[in-house]
C-alpha positions in Angstrom: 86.6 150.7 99.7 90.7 150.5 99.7 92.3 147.4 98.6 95.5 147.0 100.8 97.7 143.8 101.4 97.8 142.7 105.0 101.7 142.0 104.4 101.7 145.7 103.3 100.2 146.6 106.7 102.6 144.2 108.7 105.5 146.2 107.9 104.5 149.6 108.1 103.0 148.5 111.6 106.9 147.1 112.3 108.2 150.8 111.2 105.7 152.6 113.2 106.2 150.3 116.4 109.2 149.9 116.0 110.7 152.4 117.9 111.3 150.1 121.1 114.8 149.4 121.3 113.9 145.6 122.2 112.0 145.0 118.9 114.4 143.2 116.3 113.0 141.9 113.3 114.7 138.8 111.3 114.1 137.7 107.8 114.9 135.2 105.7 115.8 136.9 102.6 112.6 138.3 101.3 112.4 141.3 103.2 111.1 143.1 100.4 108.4 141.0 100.1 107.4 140.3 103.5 107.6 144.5 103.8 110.1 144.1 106.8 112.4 146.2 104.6 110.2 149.3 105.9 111.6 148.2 109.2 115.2 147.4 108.0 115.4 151.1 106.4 114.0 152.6 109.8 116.4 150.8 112.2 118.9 149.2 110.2 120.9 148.4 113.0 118.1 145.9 114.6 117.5 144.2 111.0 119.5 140.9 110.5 118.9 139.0 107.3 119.0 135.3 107.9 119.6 133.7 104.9 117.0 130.8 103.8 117.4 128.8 106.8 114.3 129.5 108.5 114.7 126.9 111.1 118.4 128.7 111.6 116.1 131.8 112.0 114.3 131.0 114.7 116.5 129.6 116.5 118.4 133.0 116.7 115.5 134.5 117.4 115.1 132.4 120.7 118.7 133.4 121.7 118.0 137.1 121.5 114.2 136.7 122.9 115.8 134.6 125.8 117.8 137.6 126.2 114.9 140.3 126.8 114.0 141.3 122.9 110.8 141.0 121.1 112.0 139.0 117.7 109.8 139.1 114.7 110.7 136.4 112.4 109.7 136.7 108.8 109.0 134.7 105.6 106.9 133.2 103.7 103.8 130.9 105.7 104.8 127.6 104.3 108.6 128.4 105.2 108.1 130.0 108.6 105.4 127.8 109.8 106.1 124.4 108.5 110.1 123.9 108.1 110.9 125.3 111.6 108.6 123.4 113.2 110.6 122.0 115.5 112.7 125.0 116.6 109.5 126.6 117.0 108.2 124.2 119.9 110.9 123.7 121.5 113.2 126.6 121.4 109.8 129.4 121.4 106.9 127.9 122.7 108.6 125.2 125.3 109.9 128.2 127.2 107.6 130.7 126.2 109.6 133.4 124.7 108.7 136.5 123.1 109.3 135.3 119.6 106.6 136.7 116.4 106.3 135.0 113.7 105.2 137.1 110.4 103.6 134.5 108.1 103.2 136.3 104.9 101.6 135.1 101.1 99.3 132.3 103.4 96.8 130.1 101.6 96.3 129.7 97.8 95.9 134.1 97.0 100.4 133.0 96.5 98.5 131.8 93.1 100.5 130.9 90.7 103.5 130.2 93.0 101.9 126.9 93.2 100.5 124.4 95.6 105.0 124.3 97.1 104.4 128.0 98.6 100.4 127.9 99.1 100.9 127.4 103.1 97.0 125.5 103.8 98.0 123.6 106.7 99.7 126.4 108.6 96.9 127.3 111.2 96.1 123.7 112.1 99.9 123.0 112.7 100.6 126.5 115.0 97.2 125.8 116.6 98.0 122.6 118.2 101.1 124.3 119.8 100.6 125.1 123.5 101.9 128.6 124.7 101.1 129.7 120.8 98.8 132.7 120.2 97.5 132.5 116.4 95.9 135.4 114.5 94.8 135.3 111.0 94.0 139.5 110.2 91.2 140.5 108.2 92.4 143.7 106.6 95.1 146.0 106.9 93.7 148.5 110.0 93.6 145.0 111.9 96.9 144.1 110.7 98.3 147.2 112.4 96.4 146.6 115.9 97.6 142.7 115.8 100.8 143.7 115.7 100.8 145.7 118.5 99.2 143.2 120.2 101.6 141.2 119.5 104.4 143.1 120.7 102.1 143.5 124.0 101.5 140.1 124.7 104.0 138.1 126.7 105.0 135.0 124.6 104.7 133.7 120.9 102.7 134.5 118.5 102.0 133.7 114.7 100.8 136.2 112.7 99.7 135.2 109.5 99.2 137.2 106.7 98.3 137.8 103.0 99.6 138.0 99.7 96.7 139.8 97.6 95.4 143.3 98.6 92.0 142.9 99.9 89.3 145.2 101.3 89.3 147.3 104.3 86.4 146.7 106.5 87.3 147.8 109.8 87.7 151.7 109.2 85.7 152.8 111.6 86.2 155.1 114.1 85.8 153.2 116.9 87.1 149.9 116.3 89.2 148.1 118.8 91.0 145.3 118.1 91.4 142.9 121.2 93.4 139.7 121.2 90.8 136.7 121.6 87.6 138.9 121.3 85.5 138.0 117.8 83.8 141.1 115.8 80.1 141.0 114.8 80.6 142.6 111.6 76.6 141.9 110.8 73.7 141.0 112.4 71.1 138.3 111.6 69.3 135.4 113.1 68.9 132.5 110.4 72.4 131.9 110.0 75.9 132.9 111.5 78.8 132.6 108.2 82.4 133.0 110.6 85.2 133.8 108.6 88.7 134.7 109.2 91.3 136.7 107.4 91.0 137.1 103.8 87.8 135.3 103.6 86.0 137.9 105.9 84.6 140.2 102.7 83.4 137.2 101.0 81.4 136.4 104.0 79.9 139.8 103.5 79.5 139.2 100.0 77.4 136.3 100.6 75.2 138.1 102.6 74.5 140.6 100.5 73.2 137.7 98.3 71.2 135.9 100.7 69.6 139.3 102.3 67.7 139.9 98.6 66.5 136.2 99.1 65.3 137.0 102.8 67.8 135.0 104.1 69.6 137.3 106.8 72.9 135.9 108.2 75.3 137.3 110.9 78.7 137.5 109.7 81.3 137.2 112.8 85.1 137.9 112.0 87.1 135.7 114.0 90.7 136.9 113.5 92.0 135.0 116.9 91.8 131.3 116.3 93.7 130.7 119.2 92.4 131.6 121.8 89.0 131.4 120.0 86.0 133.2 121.7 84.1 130.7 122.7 81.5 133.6 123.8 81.1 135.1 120.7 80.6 131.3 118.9 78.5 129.8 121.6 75.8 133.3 121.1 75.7 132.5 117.6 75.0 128.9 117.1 72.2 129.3 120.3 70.7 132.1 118.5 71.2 131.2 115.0 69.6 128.1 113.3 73.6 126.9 111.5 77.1 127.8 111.3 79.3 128.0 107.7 83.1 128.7 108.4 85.1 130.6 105.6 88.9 130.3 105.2 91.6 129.8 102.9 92.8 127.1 105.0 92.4 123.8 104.6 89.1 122.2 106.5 91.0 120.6 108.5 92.3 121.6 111.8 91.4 125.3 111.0 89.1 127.4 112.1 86.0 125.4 110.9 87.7 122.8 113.3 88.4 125.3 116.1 84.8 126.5 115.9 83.3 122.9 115.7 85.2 122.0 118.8 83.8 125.0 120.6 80.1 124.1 119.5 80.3 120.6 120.6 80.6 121.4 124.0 77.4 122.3 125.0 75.1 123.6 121.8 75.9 121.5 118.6 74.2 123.2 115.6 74.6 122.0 111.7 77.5 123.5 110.3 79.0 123.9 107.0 82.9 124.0 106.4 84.2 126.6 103.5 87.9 126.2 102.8 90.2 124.2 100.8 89.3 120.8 100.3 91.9 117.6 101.1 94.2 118.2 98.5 97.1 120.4 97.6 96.8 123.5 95.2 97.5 124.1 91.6 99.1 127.1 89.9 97.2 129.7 89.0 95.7 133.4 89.3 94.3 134.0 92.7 90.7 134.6 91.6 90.6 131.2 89.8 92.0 129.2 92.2 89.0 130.4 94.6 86.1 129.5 92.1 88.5 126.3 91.0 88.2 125.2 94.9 84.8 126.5 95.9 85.6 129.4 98.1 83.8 132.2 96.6 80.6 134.1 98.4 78.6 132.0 95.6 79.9 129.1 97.5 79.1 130.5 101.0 75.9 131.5 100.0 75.2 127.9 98.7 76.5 126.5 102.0 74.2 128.9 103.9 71.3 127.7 101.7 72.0 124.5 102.8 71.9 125.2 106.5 68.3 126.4 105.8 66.8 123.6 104.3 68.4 121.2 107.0 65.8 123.7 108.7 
């Protein structure tokens, strides 16, 4: 199995697509490691570099998306998220333009960049935005396909991506990513584990575990929090006895939020909620910082557990 960075992907996805004379791509001086330089070296003349002044950024990118382009804005998640806020709802989402937003090195795989640049609350703030289309990919073939999506769908998106490579999962043939549609990537009927992005092959992990103690769960990537399908979520906590939720998020407002809200409506089921717990990160290498915080597939498969004795 391949090991590539969903950043990677994101901008060899912006060099392939970006042939369309209406795509522009902006970045706050880290192209290089956001990848958008693949993009800048294809079509130099529709790459402008920003400066740090992300909320400058998307501001400009709301001039020329008000104008008829597709803008992808780039930088880091806690930059590009968090300190544009503002512009971001009211210059992108209030009037609905087509503005992209390339999150890159989310959650606390930035490792020993510190708990500054480890964006955690990044999905619960771009969630809460009406007009705002959120996906977290899983690997680096769905990287590719959200981007196109992205470029397809009328009005803003955040695309949030990874620091770390991680595995590819979704080579097969015929995989089709659609915006909003989960991906059983597993089935089983004692427990459902969801998990999005980077999480996604520690789900798997963790049912490898639990299948040798005849415990079979259904793993479900959900790589559109917003909008979530409710489909996919309601089938699985009607047909499965519990629900665990894996991100590198923190627990609140993410998708362990997102999924709770979708289960309360009509079939509440015990859940358990794997992510970052209420507290900002510390510096270290990626792999610590996930056993240091209890995000590993040991700790899913512990959660899982769990779920089962609640019976």
């Amino acid at each position: 199995m391949k090991n590539i960075a969903t950043r990677q992907a994101y901008g060899e996805a912006l060099r392939e697509f970006g042939a369309d004379p209406k795509i522009i791509v902006l970045d706050a001086d880290l192209s290089k490691s956001t990848k958008t330089d693949l993009f800048h070296k294809a079509y130099p003349d529709r790459f402008f570099g920003c400066g740090i002044a992300e909320a400058n950024m998307v501001g400009v990118a709301a001039g020329l998306a008000s104008c008829g382009k597709t803008v992808f804005v780039s930088s880091f998640a806690m930059f590009a998220a968090c300190r544009p806020f503002e512009q971001i709802r009211n210059s992108v989402c209030y009037p609905r333009l087509n503005v992209k937003i390339g999150a890159t090195h989310a959650g606390i795989s930035v490792g020993q960049d510190g708990a500054t640049h480890q964006s955690l609350e990044d999905i619960a703030v771009m969630r809460t935005l009406p007009e705002m289309t959120v996906i977290n990919p899983t690997d680096a073939v769905e990287t590719r396909w959200a981007v196109k999506a992205a470029i397809d769908h009328d009005g803003p998106v955040y695309l949030r991506l990874g620091r770390d490579a991680v595995p590819v999962i979704n080579d097969a043939e015929d995989y089709v990513f659609q915006l909003g549609k989960g991906v059983e990537l597993a089935p089983g009927n004692d427990i459902t584990i969801i998990g999005t992005g980077g999480m996604l092959f520690r789900a798997l992990e963790a049912r490898s575990i639990l299948e040798r103690e005849n415990i079979y769960c259904r793993v479900v990537n959900i790589h559109t929090i917003k909008p979530i399908d409710e489909d996919m979520i309601f089938r699985a906590a009607r047909e499965t006895r519990g629900i665990v939720t894996a991100e590198e998020h923190t627990v609140i407002g993410g998708l362990g939020s997102a999924v709770s809200e979708v289960v309360a409506k009509s079939c509440p089921v015990p859940m358990e909620f794997i992510g970052m717990p209420d507290c900002f990160g510390v510096s270290g290498k990626s792999e610590e910082l996930f056993t240091h915080f209890g995000m590993t597939a040991r700790d899913i498969a512990d959660a899982a557990r769990r779920l089962v004795k609640r019976g």
